[in-house]
C-alpha positions as CSV (number, residue, x, y, z in Angstrom):
1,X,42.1,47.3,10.4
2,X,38.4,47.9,9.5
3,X,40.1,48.0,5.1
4,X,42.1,44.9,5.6
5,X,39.4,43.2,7.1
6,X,36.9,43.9,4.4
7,X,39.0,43.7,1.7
8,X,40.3,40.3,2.8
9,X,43.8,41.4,3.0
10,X,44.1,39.9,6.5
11,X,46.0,36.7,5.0
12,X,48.4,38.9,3.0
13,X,49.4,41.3,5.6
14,X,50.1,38.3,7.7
15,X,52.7,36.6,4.8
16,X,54.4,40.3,4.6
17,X,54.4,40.9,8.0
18,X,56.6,37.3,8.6
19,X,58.4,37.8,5.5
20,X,60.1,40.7,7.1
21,X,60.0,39.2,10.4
22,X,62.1,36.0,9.3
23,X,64.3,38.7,6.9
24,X,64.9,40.8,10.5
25,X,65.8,37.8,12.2
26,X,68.8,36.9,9.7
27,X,71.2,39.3,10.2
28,X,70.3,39.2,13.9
29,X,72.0,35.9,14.3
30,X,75.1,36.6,12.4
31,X,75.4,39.8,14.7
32,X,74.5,38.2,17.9
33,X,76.9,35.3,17.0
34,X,79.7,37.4,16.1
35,X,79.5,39.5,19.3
36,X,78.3,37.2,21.7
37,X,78.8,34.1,20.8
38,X,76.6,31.1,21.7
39,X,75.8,32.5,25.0
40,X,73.1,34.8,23.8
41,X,70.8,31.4,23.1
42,X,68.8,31.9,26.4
43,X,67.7,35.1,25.2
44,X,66.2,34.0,22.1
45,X,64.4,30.9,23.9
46,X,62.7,33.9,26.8
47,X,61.3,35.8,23.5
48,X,59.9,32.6,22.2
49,X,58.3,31.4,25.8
50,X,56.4,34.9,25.7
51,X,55.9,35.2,22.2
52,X,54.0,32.3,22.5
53,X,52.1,33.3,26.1
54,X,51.5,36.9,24.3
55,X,49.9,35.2,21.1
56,X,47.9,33.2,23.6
57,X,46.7,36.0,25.7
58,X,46.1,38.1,22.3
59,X,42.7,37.6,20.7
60,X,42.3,39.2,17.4
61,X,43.9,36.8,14.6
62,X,46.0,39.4,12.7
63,X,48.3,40.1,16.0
64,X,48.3,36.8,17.3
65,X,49.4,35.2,14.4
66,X,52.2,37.9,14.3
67,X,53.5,36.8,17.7
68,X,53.2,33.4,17.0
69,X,55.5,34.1,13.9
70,X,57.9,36.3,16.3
71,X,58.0,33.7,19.0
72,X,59.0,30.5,17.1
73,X,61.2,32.5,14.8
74,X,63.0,33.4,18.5
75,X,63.2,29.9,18.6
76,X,64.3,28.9,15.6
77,X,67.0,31.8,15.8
78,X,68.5,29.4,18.6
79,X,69.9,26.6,16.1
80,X,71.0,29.2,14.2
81,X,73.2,31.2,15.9
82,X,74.6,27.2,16.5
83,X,74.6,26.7,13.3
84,X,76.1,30.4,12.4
85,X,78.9,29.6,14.5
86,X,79.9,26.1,12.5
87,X,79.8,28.8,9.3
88,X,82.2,30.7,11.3
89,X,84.6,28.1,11.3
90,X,84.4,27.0,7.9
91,X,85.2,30.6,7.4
92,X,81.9,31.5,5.8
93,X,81.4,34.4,8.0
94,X,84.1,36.4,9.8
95,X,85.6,35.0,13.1
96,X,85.2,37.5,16.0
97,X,89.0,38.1,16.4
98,X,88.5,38.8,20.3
99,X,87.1,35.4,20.5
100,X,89.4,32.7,18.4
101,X,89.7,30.6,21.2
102,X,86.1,29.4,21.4
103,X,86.5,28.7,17.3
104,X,89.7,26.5,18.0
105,X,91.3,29.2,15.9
106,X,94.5,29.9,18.7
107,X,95.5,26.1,17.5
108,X,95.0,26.6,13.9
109,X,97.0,30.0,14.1
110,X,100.3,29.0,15.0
């Protein structure tokens, strides 16, 4: 930590490190969607809540920031996995065939 610091990479590391975070968090909602659903939302807004206690708690910069990144992407991932699901039935994504009946999809198929 001792380089980034005195190199003034802190900044940088910080972009990367949320780059990948928001990149991880992508196809975690189409998978979550597709295998749970919307029901999975309440899961996403518990990582937030403690996302945002642990970057509280945290005191050097470079890891709180990270958390704060973690927790409110956890929070944004719960429109998403809303959102995914209107994808799902404009047919954007595939449909979980075990679940058609929360799409509507039983009505559409016959």
């Amino acid at each position: 930590m001792e380089f980034v610091q005195n190199y003034n990479l802190t900044g940088l590391l910080i972009g990367i490190c949320t780059f990948l975070i928001i990149g991880v968090f992508h196809p975690v909602v189409i998978k979550c969607e597709y295998h749970f659903g919307t029901r999975c939302w309440w899961i996403f807004l518990l990582l937030g809540i403690s996302g945002v206690l642990a970057a509280l708690y945290v005191r050097e910069v470079f890891w709180s920031s990270l958390l704060g990144v973690f927790a409110f992407s956890s929070l944004w991932t719960i429109l998403e996995i809303f959102e995914q699901r209107e994808r799902v039935k404009k047919g954007w994504f595939p449909m979980n065939p075990k679940r058609k009946k929360e799409y509507g999809a039983d009505k559409a198929m016959k």
